[in-house]
C-alpha positions, 0 to 999 in steps of 0.5 A: 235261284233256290237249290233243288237239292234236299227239297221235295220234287215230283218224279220227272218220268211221272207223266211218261208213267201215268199216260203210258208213254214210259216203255218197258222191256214187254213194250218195244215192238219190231217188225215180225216180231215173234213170241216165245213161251217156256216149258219148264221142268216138272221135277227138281232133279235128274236127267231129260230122257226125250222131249217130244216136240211133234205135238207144239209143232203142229200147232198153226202158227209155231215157228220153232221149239228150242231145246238144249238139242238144237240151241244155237252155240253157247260158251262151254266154260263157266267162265263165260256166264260170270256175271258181275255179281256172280257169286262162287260156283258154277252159274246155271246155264239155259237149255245147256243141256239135259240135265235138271237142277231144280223144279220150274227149270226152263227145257225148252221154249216154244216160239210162235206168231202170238204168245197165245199159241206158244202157251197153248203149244208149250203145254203140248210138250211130252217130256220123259226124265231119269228122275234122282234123289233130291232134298229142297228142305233146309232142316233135311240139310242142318247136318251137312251144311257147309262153312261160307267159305273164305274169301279169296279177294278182299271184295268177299270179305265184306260177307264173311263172319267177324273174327270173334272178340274177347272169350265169349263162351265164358262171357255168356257162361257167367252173364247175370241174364241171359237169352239163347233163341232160334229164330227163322225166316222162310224162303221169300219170293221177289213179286215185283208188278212187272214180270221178267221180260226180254225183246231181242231184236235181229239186226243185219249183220247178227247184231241184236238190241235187247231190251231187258228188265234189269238192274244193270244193262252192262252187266247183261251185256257183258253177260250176253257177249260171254255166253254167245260169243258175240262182240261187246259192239254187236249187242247192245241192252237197254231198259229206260223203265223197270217195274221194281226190282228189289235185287232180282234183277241185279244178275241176268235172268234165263228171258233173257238167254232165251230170248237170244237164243231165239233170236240168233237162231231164227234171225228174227225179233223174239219176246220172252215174258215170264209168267207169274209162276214162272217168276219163282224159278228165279232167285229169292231171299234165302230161308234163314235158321239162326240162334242167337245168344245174348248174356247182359250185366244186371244194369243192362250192358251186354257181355256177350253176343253169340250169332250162328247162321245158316242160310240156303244156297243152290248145289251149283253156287254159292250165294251169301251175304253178311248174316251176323255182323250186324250186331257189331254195328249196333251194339257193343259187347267186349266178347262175340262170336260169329258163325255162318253156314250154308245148306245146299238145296236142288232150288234155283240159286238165292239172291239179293232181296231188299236189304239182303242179310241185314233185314233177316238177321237184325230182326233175329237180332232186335227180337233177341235184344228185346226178349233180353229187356224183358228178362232184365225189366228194362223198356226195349228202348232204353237197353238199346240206348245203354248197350249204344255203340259209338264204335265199330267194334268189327274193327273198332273205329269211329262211324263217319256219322252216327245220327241213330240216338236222334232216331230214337228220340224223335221216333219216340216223342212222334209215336208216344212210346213214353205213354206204353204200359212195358207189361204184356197184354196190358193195352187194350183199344175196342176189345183188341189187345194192342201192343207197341214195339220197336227195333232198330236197322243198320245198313252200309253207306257205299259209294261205287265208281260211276262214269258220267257225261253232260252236255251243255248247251249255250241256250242252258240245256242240259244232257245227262247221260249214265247207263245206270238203271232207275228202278223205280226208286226216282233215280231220273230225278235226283239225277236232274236235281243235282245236274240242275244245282250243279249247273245252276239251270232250271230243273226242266231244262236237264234231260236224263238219259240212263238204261243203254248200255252204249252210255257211260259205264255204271254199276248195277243198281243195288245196295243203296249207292247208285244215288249217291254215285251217280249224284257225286259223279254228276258233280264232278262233270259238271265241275269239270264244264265249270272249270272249262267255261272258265278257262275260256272266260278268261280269255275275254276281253275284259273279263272279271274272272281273269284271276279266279280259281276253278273253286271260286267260282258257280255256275247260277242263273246262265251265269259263270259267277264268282263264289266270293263276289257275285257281281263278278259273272259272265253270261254262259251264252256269252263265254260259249259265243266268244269261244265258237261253241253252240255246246260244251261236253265233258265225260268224267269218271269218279272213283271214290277211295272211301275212308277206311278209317271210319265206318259207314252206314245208314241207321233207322229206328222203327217203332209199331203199333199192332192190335189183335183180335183176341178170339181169331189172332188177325193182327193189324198193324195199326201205325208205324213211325219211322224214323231214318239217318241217311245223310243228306236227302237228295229229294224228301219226297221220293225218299219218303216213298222209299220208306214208306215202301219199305215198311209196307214190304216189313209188315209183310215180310212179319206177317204174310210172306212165305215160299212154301214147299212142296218137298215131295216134288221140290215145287212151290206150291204159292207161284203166284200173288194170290196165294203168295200173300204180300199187304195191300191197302187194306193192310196198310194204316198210319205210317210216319216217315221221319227224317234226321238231320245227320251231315256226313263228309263221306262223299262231297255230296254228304249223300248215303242211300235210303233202298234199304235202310227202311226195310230193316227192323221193320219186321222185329218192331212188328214182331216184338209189338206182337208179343206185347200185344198177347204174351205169345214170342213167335220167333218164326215168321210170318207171324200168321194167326195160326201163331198167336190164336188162342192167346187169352 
């Protein structure tokens, strides 16, 4: 039987998913179920003088209005609402109290028979603040930022700036060409199809089942049982199904406190759904404001690299990821140096967003690096193949795989990247002024600690079970083609049960590894019932495994066989027969000690095509060639949609998407996907999605992680084809036509 591995599968939960038959968080009905809506805060920072509620409450049909005066009892220590990706700080706390932090905070929650009269009787709500000085503009705040602060435990260190190298000052001070630029990416916003939600069911005896959109139903619960005070065996989360996530789910969202809160306090079922709006009082990729400097010798090698960074955090938490040492990663450079600071704003707490740190700060730094080409007079691609790095010069070690010259290669010959006129506003194609660009991306290759159990039964079915979540990016099947190949069954006969928090622990789902975890920890359960199926084979009368290892032998076909002489195999039906079982189980846990030796990452080169219209400066991204190292693919159909995902979410992130501000009152102006531009259909034209071949020995597996990888670099291909195309450098995204009008 053919291996599913590497091959290309259509989705298992597909046709759950078209028909209807998949259920979300919004989707799980109880009886007397009863609906809450949110009041949210009209100002961004203060204190709550009175709420009158007597307005809501005569409205037919409102059960009950919860405000942090009559909430059932939370946790007073912070502590308690830790979550597992908590950052620093102290975590904001639902309807705790009558202090205001930030615009759109939720003060209380109206619950009613429909969710219609709870909106209607939400907006019957009077609320008198003491309102205080508040600051939710980033360059308001360039002169008391704060350093990231130390790490205090060696998981922290991964997001602290590289020590500096060499004499960088001094470098750059002397470098034959230089380029010194500032760059910025503004606040953006997580505008995932479905919208936040959490059913909390009441059960007797005060236990409660919530299902929750979430990235990680452990955590939640965990989360749950700190903040109520309730036992690990009285709640239990669940979310099968998530309509994108992209790292706004991966901490617990207020819905979910709320819809707890009541629940616990009217002893019945309650749904919170966030409206749209709603959804931007949550986290967001924080704006970033970054100078970059980069000194190079006249042939093109880079004598220094400078990299300083200052992100936005809320006043309550300390939110940052790794902002500057990307470059370390792609380029090699003798001398470096690396700063990061924070801003803290009376927003909500940022968070991860899709490829956190790296797809903001590689395209700094791949914009950067391409200005640097310009100056010298040397193609972009070729300065990135001169200034290649074999190394990790972080911590000067070998990469375990390193497959990014190959990416540039078959990136280049598939898009015709040799065929490009290097001078600005040189191409043109039916009166538009084309231009061509390329970058490159890096991220991590992780693998985290994952428990999973298989059952197997004696007519070949098999039970895979893992509270890991699938957020939309076919974590189902994959996890059902590697239990296929590892038990050697057919792909339909292997049953997925992921998203319940009773089931085997896992890690949240983000930064690329929960594809290679879950997968390398399914292998070796799965080993595990190999190794128990041949002990019990063993014992047959007559057995041609008497004297075979564990190694030694596959499971294939039904069969028990022998890896070096498949004439050597036993019925699995028949060694479960002789061994008076229907079904063999096996629950195991993989902890992977990865390497520490070499460096593990992920690599993509992106090359794009723009064309602009002279007069009104619309810009078209006309086609885009992307071409990604990432171990062994798992299914290449699904991973292709990754990818092609991603380049969609660059061309937005370079040319549409934007938080905007409204300082005076600290409030979003754009809450909402009309005016919160994001690329639809029309907006997308040709992308080619490349796969290399880049064997890696990291995991048994050889599988690395594709969420991320194809995000980054997408947005400074795009941005350097922009200035191809007109001349014009914006170093500031988006990239609107207001930027590049009037470029003739």
């Amino acid at each position: 039987m053919a291996g599913y591995i590497g091959t290309s599968q259509s989705r298992i939960d597909g046709v759950k998913k078209v028909t209807g038959a998949a259920k979300y968080a919004a989707e799980f009905n109880a009886p007397g179920l009863a609906y809450g809506s949110i009041v949210a805060s009209t100002i961004a920072k203060g204190r709550i003088v009175h709420i009158d509620t007597s307005g809501a409450k005569r409205v037919p049909s409102v059960i009950d209005v919860i405000t942090h005066q009559n909430r059932p009892s939370m946790a007073d220590n912070d502590k308690a609402y830790k979550d597992d990706v908590a950052p620093l700080g102290s975590p904001f706390r639902p309807l705790y109290d009558n202090r205001v932090m930030f615009n759109g905070q939720p003060i209380a929650l109206v619950v009613a028979e429909t969710s219609e009269v709870a909106r209607d009787a939400a907006s019957r709500i009077r609320v008198e603040y003491t309102e205080e000085p508040h600051v939710t503009n980033l360059f308001q705040q360039l002169d008391a930022t704060i350093s990231v602060p130390q790490p205090t435990n060696p998981s922290e260190a991964v997001f602290t700036p590289p020590s500096a190298r060499g004499t960088p000052e001094q470098a750059l001070a002397s470098a034959a060409v230089r380029h010194e630029g500032t760059y910025y990416v503004p606040i953006e916003n997580h505008n995932a199809m479905e919208l936040f939600t959490a059913t909390a069911v009441y059960e007797p005896g005060g236990k409660l089942t919530v299902y929750n959109k979430t990235q990680g139903v452990q955590n939640v619960q965990r989360y749950v049982c700190g903040v109520f005070g309730m036992k690990p065996e009285d709640v239990r989360v669940l979310s099968p199904f998530m309509g994108g996530g992209f790292g706004s789910g991966l901490r617990p969202n207020f819905e979910v406190v709320l819809a707890v809160q009541a629940a616990l306090a009217l002893r019945r079922p309650v749904r919170v759904v966030l409206t749209r709006p709603q959804m931007y009082a949550l986290g967001y990729r924080p704006a970033m404001l970054q100078r970059i400097a980069i000194g190079a010798n006249s042939g093109g090698t880079l004598d220094a690299i400078t990299h300083d960074v200052i992100t936005v955090t809320s006043q309550n938490e300390t939110f940052f990821r790794q902002e500057t040492g990307w470059s370390a990663l792609l380029y090699k450079s003798a001398n470096a140096t690396y700063a990061h600071r924070l801003a803290r704003l009376d927003r909500p707490t940022s968070s991860d967003q899709r490829a956190p740190g790296a797809a903001t700060a590689v395209y700094a730094l791949e914009c950067a690096m391409d200005e640097l080409a310009v100056a010298l007079k040397i193609d972009p691609l070729d300065l990135r193949m001169r200034c290649y790095s074999d190394r990790d010069q972080i911590r000067d070690r070998p990469y375990s795989s390193k497959a990014l010259r190959e990416c540039y290669a078959q990136g280049a010959a598939a898009f015709g990247w040799d065929k490009r006129n290097p001078a600005p506003r040189s191409m043109r194609d039916d009166g538009d002024l084309v231009g061509w660009g390329m970058a490159t991306g890096v991220w991590d290759a992780t693998q985290m600690p994952i428990t999973v159990r298989i059952a197997l039964s004696a007519i070949g079915h098999a039970e895979v079970a893992c509270a890991t979540s699938d957020i939309g990016t076919g974590t189902y099947t994959i996890m059902a083609q590697v239990a296929a190949d590892s038990l050697g069954i057919p792909l339909e006969n292997v049953s997925i049960k992921l998203g319940d928090s009773a089931l085997p622990p896992s890690p949240v789902e983000g930064g690329s590894w929960i594809a290679a975890s879950v997968s390398n920890g399914i292998a070796t359960t799965a080993a595990a019932i190999r190794e128990n199926l041949l002990q019990i084979a063993k014992t047959m009368p007559n057995t041609p495994l008497a004297n075979v290892g564990p190694d030694d032998v596959a499971l294939a076909g039904g069969d028990l066989v022998s890896r070096l002489d498949a004439t050597r195999a036993v019925a699995i039906v028949d060694v479960m027969q002789h061994g008076g079982i229907d079904r063999i189980a096996q629950e195991k846990t993989t902890s992977p000690v990865q390497d520490e030796d070499r460096a593990h990452n992920t690599h993509s080169a992106t090359f794009a095509e723009v064309k602009v219209d002279e007069q009104l400066g619309v810009i078209r991204v006309a086609r885009v060639v992307s071409a990604v190292a990432a171990g062994r693919i798992l299914n290449t159909k699904t991973a292709a949609s990754q990818i092609l995902g991603s380049v969609v979410w660059g061309i937005g992130m370079a040319l549409q998407e934007e938080t905007l501000i409204d300082h005076r009152f600290g409030r979003v102006m754009n809450a909402n996907i009309a005016e919160y531009h994001v690329p639809v259909n029309a907006d997308v034209y040709d992308i080619k999605v490349i796969f290399v071949d880049e064997p890696d020995d990291s995991n048994p597996l050889g599988v690395k992680g594709l969420g991320e990888i194809g995000l980054v670099g997408v947005a400074a291909a795009i941005a350097n084809a922009v200035y191809h195309a007109t001349g014009k450098r914006v170093r500031d995204l988006p990239i609107t036509l207001d930027k590049v009008i009037g470029v003739a």
